[in-house]
N, C-alpha and C positions, 0 to 999 in steps of 0.2 A: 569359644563358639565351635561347634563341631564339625564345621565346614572349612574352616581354617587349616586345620590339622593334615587333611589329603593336599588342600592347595599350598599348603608350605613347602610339600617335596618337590615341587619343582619352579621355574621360574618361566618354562614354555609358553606359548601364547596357546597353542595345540593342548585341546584338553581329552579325553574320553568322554566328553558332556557332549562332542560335538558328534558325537554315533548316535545312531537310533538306541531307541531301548532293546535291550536282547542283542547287540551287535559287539563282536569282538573285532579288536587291530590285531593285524597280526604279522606286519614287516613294516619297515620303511627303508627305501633308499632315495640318495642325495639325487636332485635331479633338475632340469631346466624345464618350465612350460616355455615353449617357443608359440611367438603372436605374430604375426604380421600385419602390424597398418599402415595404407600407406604404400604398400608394395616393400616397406622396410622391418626387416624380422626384429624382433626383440625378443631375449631369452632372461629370466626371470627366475633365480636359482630356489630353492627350496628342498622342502622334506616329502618325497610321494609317499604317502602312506596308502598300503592293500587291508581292507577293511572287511568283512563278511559281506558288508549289504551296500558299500559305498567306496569309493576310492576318494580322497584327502591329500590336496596340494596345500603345503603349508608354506608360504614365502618366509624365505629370510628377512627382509623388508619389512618391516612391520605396516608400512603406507599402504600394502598391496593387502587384500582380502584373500581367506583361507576360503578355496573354493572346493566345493563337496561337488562329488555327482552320483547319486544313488544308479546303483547297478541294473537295479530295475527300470531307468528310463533308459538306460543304454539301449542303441539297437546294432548298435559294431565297436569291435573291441577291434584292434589289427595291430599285427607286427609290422614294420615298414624297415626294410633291409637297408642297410647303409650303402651310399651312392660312391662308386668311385670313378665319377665320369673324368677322366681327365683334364675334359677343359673348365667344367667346375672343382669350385673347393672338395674337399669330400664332406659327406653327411654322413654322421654317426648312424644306426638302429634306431629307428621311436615306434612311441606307443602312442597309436591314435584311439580318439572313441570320440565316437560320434553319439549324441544323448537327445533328449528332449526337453532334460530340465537342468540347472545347473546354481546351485546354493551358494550363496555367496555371503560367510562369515566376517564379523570383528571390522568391517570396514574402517579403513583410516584407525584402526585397533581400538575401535570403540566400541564397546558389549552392547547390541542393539538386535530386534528382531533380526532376523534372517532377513536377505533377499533373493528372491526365486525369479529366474530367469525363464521361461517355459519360451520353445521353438528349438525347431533343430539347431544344432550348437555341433562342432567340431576343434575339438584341441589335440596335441599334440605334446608330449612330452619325450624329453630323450634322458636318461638314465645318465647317469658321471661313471660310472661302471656299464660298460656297452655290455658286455659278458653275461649281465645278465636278463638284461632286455626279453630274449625270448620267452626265460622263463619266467618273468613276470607278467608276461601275455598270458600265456597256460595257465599262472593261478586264475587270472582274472576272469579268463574265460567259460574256466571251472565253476567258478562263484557268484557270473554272472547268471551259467545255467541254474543255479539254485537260484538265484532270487526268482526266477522267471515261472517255477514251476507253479503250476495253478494251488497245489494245495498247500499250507504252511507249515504240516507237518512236516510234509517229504521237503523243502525248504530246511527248515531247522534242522532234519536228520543229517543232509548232503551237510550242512555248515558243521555240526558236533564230529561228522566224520571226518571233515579235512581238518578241522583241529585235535582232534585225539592223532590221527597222522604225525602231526608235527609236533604235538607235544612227545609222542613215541620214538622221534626219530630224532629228539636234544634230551639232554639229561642237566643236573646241577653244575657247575664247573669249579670245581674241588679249589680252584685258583684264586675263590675269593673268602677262604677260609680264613682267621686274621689268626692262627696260631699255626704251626704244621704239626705241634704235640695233637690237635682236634682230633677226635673220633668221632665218624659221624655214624650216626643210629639208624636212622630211617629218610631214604628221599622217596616222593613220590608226588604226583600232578596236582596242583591243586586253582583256584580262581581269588586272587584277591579280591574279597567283596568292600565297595564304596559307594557313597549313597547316587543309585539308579545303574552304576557300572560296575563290571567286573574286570579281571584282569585276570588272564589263564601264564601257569607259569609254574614252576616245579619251585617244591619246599623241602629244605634239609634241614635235618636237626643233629645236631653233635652233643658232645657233654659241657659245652659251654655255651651253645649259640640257638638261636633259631634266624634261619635266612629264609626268605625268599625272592628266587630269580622270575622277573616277571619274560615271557616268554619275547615281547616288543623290544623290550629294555624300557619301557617306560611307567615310570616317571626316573625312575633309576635303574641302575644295572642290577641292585642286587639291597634289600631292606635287612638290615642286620635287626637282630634282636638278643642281647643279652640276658639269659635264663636267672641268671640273680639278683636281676631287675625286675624281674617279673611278679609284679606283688597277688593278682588274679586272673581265672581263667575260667572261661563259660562254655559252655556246650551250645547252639543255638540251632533252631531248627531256620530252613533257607529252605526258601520255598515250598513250604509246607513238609520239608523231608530234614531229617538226622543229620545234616553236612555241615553244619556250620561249627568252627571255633573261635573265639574270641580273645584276644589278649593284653593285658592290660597293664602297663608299669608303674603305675598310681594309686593310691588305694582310693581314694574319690572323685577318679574324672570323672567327666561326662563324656569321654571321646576315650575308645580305646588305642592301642597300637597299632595295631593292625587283626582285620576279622577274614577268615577264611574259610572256602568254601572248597571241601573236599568231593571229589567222585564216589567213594563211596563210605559208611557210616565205620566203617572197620577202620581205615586208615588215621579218620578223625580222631576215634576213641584210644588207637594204638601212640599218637600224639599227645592227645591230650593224659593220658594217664602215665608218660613218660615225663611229663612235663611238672606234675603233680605228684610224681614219686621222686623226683629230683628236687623240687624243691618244699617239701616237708616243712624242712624247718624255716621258710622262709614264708610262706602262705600257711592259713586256716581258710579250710575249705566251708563257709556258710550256707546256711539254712534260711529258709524267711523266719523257720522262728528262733532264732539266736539273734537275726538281725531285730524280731517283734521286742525279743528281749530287753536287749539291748537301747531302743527305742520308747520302750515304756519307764525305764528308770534315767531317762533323761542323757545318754549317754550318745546318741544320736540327734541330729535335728531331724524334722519335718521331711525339708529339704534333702537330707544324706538317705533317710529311709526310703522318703519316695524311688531317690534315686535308684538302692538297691533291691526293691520287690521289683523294679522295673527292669535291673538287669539279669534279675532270677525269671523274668516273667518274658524270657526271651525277647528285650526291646534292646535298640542298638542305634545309634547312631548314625550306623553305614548301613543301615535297611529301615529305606523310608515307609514301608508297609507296616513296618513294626516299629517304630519310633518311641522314646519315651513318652511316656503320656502322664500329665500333668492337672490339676482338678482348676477350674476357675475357682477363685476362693472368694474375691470380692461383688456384692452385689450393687453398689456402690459409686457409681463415675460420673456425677453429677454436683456431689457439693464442693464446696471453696476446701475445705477442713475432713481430711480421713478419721472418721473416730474410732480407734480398734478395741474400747469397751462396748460399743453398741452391739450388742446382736443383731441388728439391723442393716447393718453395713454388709454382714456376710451372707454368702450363698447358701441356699439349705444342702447340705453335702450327702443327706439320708438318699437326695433325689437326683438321678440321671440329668443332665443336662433338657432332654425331651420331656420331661415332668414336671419342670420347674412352673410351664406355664400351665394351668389348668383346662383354658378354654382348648386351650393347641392341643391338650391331651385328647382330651374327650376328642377332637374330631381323629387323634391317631386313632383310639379305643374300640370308638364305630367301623373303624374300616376293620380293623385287627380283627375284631370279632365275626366280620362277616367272610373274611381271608380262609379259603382251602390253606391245609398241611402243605409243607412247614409256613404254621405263622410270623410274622415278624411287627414287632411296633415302629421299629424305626426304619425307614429304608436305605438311610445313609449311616456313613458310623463316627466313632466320635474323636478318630483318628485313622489318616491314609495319607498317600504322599502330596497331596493337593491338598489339604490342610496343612502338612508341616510346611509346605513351600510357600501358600498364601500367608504365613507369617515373616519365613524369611528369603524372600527375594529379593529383598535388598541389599543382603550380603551373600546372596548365592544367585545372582540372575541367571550363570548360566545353566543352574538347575529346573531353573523355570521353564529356559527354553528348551531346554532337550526333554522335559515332560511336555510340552503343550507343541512341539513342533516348530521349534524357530518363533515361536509368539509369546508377546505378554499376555495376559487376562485383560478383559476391558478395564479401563481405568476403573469406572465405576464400580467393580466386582473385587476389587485391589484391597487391601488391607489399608485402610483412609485412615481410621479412628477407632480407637478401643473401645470408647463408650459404643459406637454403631456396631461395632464388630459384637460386643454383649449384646444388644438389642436385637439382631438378627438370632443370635442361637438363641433367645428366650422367645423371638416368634416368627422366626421363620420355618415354609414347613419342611423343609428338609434340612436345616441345618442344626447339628448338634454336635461341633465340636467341643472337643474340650484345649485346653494348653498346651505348652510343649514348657522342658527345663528351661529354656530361656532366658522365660519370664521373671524367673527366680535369681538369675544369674546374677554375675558383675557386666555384663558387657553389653552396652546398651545400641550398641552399632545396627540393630537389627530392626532399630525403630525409626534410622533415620538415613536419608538418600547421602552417604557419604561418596559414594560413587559418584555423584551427580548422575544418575540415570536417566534418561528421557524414557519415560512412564507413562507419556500419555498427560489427555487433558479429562478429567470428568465433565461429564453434561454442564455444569455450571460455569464453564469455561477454566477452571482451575487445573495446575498442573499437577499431579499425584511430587508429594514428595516427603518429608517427613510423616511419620503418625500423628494424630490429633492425641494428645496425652488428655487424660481426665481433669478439672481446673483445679484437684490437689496436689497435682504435682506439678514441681518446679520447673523442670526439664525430663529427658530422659533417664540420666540417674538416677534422681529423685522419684521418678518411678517405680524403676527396680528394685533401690533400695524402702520404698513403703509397702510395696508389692509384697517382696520376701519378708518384710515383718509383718503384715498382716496372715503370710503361709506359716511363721512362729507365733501367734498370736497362741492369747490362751484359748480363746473360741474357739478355731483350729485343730486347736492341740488336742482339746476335750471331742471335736466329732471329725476327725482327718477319718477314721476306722469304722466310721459309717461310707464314706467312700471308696476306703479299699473294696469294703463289704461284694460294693456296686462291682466295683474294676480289676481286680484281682482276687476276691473273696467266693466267700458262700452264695450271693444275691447274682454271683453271675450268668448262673446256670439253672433249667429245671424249676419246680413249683416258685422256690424263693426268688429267682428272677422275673419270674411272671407276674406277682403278686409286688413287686418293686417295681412293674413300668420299666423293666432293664433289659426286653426281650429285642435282640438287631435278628439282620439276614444271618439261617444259620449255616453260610458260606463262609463267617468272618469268625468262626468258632473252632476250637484247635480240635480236629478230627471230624469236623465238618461233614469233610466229606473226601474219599481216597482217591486223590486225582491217577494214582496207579493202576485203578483198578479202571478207568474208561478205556477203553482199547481204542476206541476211533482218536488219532494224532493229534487231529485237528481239534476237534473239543477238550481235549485234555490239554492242549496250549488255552484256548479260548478261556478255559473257565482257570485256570492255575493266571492268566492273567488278568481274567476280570476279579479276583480273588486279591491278587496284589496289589490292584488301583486302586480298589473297596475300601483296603485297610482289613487288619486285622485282631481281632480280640485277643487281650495278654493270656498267657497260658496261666489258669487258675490256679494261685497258691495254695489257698485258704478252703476247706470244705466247712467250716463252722464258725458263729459268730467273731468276728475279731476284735481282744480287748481293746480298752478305751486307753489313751498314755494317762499314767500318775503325773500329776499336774498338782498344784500347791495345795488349789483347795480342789475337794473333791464334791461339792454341792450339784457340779450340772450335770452326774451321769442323766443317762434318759431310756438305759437300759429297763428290765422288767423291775417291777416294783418288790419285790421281794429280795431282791438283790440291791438297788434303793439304798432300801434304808437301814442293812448292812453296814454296808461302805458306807455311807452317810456318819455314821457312829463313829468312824473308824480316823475322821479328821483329826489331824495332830492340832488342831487348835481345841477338841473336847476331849481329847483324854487327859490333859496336865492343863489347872488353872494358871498353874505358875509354869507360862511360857520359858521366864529365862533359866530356869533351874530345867525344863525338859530341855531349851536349848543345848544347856552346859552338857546335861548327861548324852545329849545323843552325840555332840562332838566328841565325846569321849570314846561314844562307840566305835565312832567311824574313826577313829586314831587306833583304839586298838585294835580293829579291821585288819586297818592299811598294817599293822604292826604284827600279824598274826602268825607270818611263818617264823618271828624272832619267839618263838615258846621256848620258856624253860623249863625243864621237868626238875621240881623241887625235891620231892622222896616219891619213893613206893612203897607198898605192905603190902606184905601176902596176909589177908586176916580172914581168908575164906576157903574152903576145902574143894568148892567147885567153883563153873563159870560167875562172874557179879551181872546182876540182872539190872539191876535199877541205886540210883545216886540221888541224894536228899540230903540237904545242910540246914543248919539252923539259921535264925536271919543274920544273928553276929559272925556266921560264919565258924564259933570256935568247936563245933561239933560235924562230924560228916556221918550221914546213918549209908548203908550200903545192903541190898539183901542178893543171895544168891540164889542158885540151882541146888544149893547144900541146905535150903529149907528154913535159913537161920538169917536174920538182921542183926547186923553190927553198928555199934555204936564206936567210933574210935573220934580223940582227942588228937585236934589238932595242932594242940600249943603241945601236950605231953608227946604229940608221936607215936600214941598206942589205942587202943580198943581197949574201950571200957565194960562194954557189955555186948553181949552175945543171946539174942531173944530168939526162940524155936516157937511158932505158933501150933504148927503139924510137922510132917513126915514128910511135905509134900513141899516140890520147888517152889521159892516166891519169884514171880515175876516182874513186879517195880515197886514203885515206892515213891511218896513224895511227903513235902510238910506242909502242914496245913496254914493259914495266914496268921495264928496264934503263935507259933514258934515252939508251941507244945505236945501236937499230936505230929506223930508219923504214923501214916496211912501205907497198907503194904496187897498188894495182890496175888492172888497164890494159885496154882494148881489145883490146888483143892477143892476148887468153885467158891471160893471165898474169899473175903474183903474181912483185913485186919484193921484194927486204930489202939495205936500204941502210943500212951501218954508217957512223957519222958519225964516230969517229976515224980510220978509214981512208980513208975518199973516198971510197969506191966502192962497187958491186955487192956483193953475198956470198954472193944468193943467188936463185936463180928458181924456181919450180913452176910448172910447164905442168900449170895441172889441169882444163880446161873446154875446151868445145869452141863456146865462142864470149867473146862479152866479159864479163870480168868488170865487177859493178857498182858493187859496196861490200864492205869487209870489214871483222871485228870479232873481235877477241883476247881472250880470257880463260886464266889458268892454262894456258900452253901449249898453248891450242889456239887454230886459226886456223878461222876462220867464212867462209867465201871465196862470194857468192854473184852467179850468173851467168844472162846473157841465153838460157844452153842449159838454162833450165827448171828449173834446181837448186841449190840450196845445199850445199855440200860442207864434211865438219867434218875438219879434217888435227892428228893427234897432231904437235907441232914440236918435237923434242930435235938437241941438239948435244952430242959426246965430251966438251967441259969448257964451262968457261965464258970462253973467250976468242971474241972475237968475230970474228977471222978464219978461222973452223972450219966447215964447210960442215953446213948444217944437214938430218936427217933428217925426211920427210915419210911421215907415216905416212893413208891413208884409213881415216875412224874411219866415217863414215857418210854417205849418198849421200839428199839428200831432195827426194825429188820433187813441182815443180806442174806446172802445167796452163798454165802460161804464163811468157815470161822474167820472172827476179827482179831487178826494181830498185832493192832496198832492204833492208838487214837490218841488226841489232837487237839488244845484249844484255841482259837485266835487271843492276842491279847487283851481285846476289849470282852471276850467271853460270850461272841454274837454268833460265832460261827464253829463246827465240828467240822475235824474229819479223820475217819476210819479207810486202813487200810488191810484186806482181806488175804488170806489163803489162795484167794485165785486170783490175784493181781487186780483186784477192782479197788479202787480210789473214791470214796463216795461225801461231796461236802453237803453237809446240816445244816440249817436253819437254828440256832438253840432257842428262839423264840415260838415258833410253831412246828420245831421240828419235820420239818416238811425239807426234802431234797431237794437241793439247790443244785446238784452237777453228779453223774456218776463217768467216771470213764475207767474202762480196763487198761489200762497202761501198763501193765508189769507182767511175765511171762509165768511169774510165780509170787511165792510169798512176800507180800509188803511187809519188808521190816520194821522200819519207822518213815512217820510223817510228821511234816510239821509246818506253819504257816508264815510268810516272811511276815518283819515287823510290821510292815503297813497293813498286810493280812489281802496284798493283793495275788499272793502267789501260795501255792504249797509245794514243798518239796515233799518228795517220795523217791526210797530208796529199798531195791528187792533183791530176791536170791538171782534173778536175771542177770546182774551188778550191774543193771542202770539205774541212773540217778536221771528223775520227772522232774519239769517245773512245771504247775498247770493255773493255768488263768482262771482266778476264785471266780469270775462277772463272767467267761462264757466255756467253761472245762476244756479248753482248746490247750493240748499238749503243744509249749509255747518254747521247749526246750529239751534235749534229750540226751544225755551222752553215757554212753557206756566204756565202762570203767576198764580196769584191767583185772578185778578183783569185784566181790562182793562187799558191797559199803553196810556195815551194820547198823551204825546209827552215826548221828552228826549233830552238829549246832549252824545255823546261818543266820545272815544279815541282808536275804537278800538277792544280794549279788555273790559273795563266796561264801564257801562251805567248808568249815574243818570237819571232816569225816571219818570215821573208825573203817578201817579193812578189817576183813578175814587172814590176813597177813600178822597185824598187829598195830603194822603203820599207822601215822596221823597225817593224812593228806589235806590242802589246805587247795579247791580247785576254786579257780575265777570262770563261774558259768558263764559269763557275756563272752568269753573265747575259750569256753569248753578245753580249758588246760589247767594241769596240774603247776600252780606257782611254788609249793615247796610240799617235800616229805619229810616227813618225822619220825625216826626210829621210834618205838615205844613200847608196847606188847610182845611179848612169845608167842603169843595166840591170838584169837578173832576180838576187838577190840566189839566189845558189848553193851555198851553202858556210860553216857557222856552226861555231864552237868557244866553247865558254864553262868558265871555272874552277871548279875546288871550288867557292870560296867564294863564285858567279855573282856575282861582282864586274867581273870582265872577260871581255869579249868579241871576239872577231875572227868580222868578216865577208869571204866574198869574192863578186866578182858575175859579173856576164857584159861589165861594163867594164873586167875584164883585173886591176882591183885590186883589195889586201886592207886592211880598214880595221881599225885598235883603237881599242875602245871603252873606258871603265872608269866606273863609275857616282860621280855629282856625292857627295862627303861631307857 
């Protein structure tokens, strides 16, 4: 639970909940309230704490009540000299104030609203330290003039000036360093931020530690942080401004370490990137789309994803305006039995919270439409701090009451029951939140009054006290735990990314938001609006804090569709229909009838995957006088054909060890080469605008097409057709029949369709099912095919220059692409959203994948073997003198042949 985490550090009854909001502590000394009833004094030991806007007697005693008096009903502060009449005892110095209201916390140390005493009040306190008595009048009286001033600017300035004062005038104290070898790097002022408070205090960072000294000493003297523990680390914006840091020693809490809030955005960044060059090797620094990645191939849950666009998308734990925010997933809270194959059970996730009901829409749509600039559909939002609290107040009441003033909410307005609590966001008009992680969680403490808290009676004369759970579940856990399976459900799973869409995505902002019913106040929108640039104090507090109670919209990840997760079967996309029925093809239950023989083979893939950096290089042969272009084996495998930049296709013998034949078409370099599904034609591409086919029991030629009007680059065979694409701007698709099936028969070339870019094509691509192309361009344009109606499915320019090769993962939901930029793309087939990006140290020429890792050829020679889901290199393979040009690998990616631009072809096969 995320509220645990700050209340573990200490064991005080005294909390910073018990400040106003915006209020800093800022001393405390030991001290006696003195009473007299009775004509008889009683003195009452405690902690006085000097607060910005309140002064804070905290008893030892727990029986006695933590009594608050805001500054602003004070009407006298006074020093009172100490008496040494002789024939009385003597009297120490006190401090009187005289108020008009006086707060009265934790009674009998029971967490209960406040009680406010209102009429003139006079107390007395005398200090255990006389010495310093005077001067704790002077702050007070200081602090009292600032509450009192009319405006709240010039308020909030007098208070930021007497605390920048005393943070100026303490420094870190070197004495709680836990090594004396430390060096420390950088101190400077900073505010521990916690959900609704802060804490002002100086942060040192050395080559082992991070500290922070809070300036009170409270909750502790001094929060150590070990930098090798540190597994993440966030940037967050606070307050609408660049100060926040986050830090984290888990890789999947929901509660960080501690989150801070710097003076200004230089100090932050000078932290944080000392933080992250120190520990390099101990963090990878993520993306949302390495995390999308990662999340589509099943390597992430639900649950783990949400959690990290949420913590890229500036949400936090200790900032309840930006809280994580969570999708209601079930629609549901009504029957005996949760069925998580119905579709019916769940939410529509395409639609905002405020859309789900139609009739409620239509009367927002009416108003919307008749609404002067800026528009808004919703007036409330779908997360702020008075939503994350009306969830959990019952393990955090006293966050309740330091947002609402020492008060509950009306019992009736309370969080009673889940089912009502859906029923209101589906029709109430201003209600539209959404979840918090919670819900998801393990810990069900937040559903039920483990506190015993007096909550109140609702109108029915009931006491508020546990939640009313839905009649499928058992208890509280059994809640949670059907809860978060219906969040991994496959339904779910299949449209989670129609909600990001909503909430983090493309649909957040602009047309697409409008047209989705996803349109709030655009107060609650990151750049909104520059609260730095109001110059009147006052308004720029007013709106920076109507801005923080509102809630806040996640900072937009996504500018473009976000793909759907791979899930078992792929039937429910609900994407465009041309894309459909694609993927639809593409199910592993219709490509192989015979399930257990596709099963066996793919387990075998993924064994020699996992087995990949054990390559062995079997021989090499120099059998070519220039760079090797292209790699083609016969289906037994005992032939491998190779063609070069030297104009000539070899045939070399892989049981003899040698090259048996040596074919020259033209003068002119060949560019690839493949075999046809007979085992008897090698098909070759050339420079010379022309397409070869070369029968291997005959010897020779069979066959030519002159189909381009400059050099071909690469070509690619499926079902009788040939995919020919060339430096003249296009890829060319040729129907290829012959009169029988003998192979000295001159073959028929039919033009099936002419597809044109914008720049020559160096690279082309076919899915394994043969449903889908893709061509990669001279000017870094990536562009996927339809091969049924040839009609463009996606183009994105992603590469700064020449796309070397391309090519589609097995499921055919990804393409990789790799350019002279030496980044290596992964781009989402269903919405061209570059899903992945990492740039190399080198230029990658060509490669083979599964996926998820890449063996890929350098310009070095090397054979790198990179795991894209953490954009690192898992192993390197010596191998070429030169740029590694030219890869072939087996079914069974058990073997491998490379060739390079040092003339020779090497085999590989993986260690057993």
């Amino acid at each position: 639970m995320a509220f645990f985490k700050t209340q573990e550090r200490t064991k005080e009854r005294f909390s910073l909940l018990l400040l106003d909001l915006e209020e800093y502590y800022f001393e405390q000394h030991t001290a006696y309230h003195v009473t007299s009833k009775s004509r008889k004094e009683k003195k009452i030991r405690g902690s006085f704490k000097v607060c910005s806007r309140s002064i804070i007697f905290d008893p030892d005693g727990l029986a006695e009540p933590i009594i608050k008096i805001p500054l602003r009903d004070c009407q006298k502060i006074e020093f009172v000299e100490k008496e040494n009449n002789p024939f009385n005892d003597p009297r120490p110095p006190a401090i009187t104030v005289s108020c008009e209201q006086v707060i009265f916390i934790k009674e009998s140390n029971v967490i209960a609203p406040y009680r406010n005493e209102r009429g003139s009040e006079k107390l007395t306190f005398e200090l255990e330290d006389w010495s310093k008595t005077e001067d704790v009048v002077q702050t007070l009286l200081q602090l009292h003039r600032a509450s009192c001033l009319d405006k709240l600017g010039d308020q909030t300035a007098m208070i930021a000036a007497n605390l920048q004062s005393r943070l100026a005038r303490s420094s870190f104290d070197k004495n709680w360093f836990q090594s004396v070898a430390e060096k420390p790097h950088m101190e400077c002022t900073v505010e521990m931020v916690m959900p609704l408070v802060s804490n002002p205090g100086h942060v040192c960072i050395t080559n082992e530690n991070l500290y922070f000294q809070p300036l009170n000493g409270h909750p502790q003297h001094v929060i150590q942080i070990k930098l090798n523990e540190v597994r993440r680390i966030y940037k967050r914006r606070h307050g609408l401004r660049p100060l926040g840091l986050e830090v984290f020693c888990s890789e999947n809490n929901l509660c960080s370490d501690i989150y801070l809030k710097f003076y200004n955005p230089a100090d932050r960044d000078e932290i944080y990137y000392y933080i992250a060059t120190f520990l390099e090797n101990h963090i990878k620094e993520h993306t949302a789309e390495s995390y999308m990645l990662q999340w589509q191939r099943g390597h992430l849950s639900n649950y783990e994803y949400l959690l990290h666009l949420n913590n890229l998308a500036d949400r936090s734990c200790n900032d309840l305006s930006q809280y994580p925010v969570f999708p209601w997933v079930i629609a549901d809270y009504t029957s005996t039995q949760l069925d998580l194959t119905n579709a019916a059970t769940f939410r529509d996730l395409s639609k905002p919270i405020g859309a789900l009901n139609q009739e409620r829409l239509d009367r927002l749509l009416a108003r919307y439409r008749g609404m002067p600039e800026p528009r808004f559909i919703y007036g409330s939002h779908y997360s702020s701090p008075g939503y994350v609290l009306f969830y959990l107040f019952r393990v955090a009441p006293e966050h309740m009451l330091c947002l609402q003033n020492g008060r509950y909410d009306h019992a009736d307005r309370m969080f009673n029951s889940i089912s009502e609590t859906w029923k209101n966001c589906l029709e109430g008009a201003t209600d539209f939140k959404e979840l918090i992680p919670e819900f998801y969680g393990n810990d069900s403490s937040f559903l039920e009054n483990r506190l015993s808290l007096d909550l109140g009676r609702k109108q029915n004369g009931t006491l508020v006290g546990d939640v009313l759970l839905p009649p499928w579940a058992l208890d509280a856990r059994d809640f949670l735990k059907k809860h978060k399976s219906a969040l991994e459900s496959q339904y779910v799973s299949e449209h989670l990314h129609e909600w990001i869409d909503l909430v983090f995505g493309f649909k957040q902002r602009g047309s697409e938001a409008v047209e989705a019913h996803n349109v709030f106040h655009p107060l609650t929108y990151e750049g909104g609006i520059d609260c730095d640039s109001i110059e009147d104090t006052d308004q720029r507090i007013a709106m920076l804090t109507q801005i923080l109670e509102f809630g806040q919209t996640p900072k937009q990840l996504f500018t473009s569709p976000h793909p759907q997760r791979i899930t078992p079967r792929f039937q429910n996309i609900t994407r465009s229909s041309s894309i459909n029925s694609t993927v639809g093809e593409l199910s592993p239950v219709s490509l192989c009838e015979d399930s257990s023989f596709e099963d066996l083979t793919e387990e075998s893939r993924k064994m020699a995957w996992g087995n990949m950096g054990n390559l062995n290089r079997i021989s090499s042969h120099k059998i070519h006088k220039e760079a090797v272009t292209g790699i083609a084996v016969t289906r037994d495998g005992a032939s491998i054909f190779s063609t070069s930049q030297d104009s000539t296709l070899k045939m070399f013998s892989k049981e003899l060890k040698e090259f048996q034949r040596s074919i020259s078409f033209s003068n002119m370099a060949l560019s690839s080469c493949l075999m046809l599904a007979d085992g008897k034609t090698v098909v070759c591409s050339s420079w010379d605008n022309n397409v070869y086919f070369y029968s291997i029991p005959y010897g020779r030629r069979q066959d030519t097409l002159m189909g381009h009007d400059d050099a071909v680059s690469e070509i690619c065979w499926f079902d009788d057709r040939l995919y020919t694409a060339s430096w003249d701007s296009t890829v060319k698709v040729w129907q290829c029949s012959s009169n029988n099936q003998s192979s000295h028969k001159k073959t028929k070339f039919e033009l099936l369709a002419e597809l044109e870019h914008d720049a020559g094509v160096n690279t082309v691509s076919l899915n394994p099912a043969g449903t889908l192309l893709v061509s990669g361009c001279k000017d870094g344009t990536v562009t996927i095919w339809d091969t049924s109606s040839y009609q463009t499915l996606q183009q994105v320019h992603c590469h700064a220059g020449t796309v070397h090769h391309s090519a589609f993962s097995p499921d055919s939901r990804h393409v990789l692409t790799v350019g002279d930029d030496s980044c290596m793309k992964v781009i989402d087939v269903q919405t061209g959203m570059v899903i992945s990006s990492v740039k190399a140290e080198e230029e990658q020429r060509c490669f083979c994948w599964d996926g998820s890792s890449v063996l890929c050829g350098g310009q070095s020679g090397n054979l790198l073997l990179w795991d894209l889901l953490s954009n690192t290199v898992i192993s390197r393979i010596p191998a070429h003198s030169g740029a590694v040009t030219a890869m072939w690998m087996n079914e069974l990616c058990n073997t491998v042949i490379t060739g390079g631009e040092d003339k020779q072809i090497m085999l590989w096969r993986l260690q057993s």
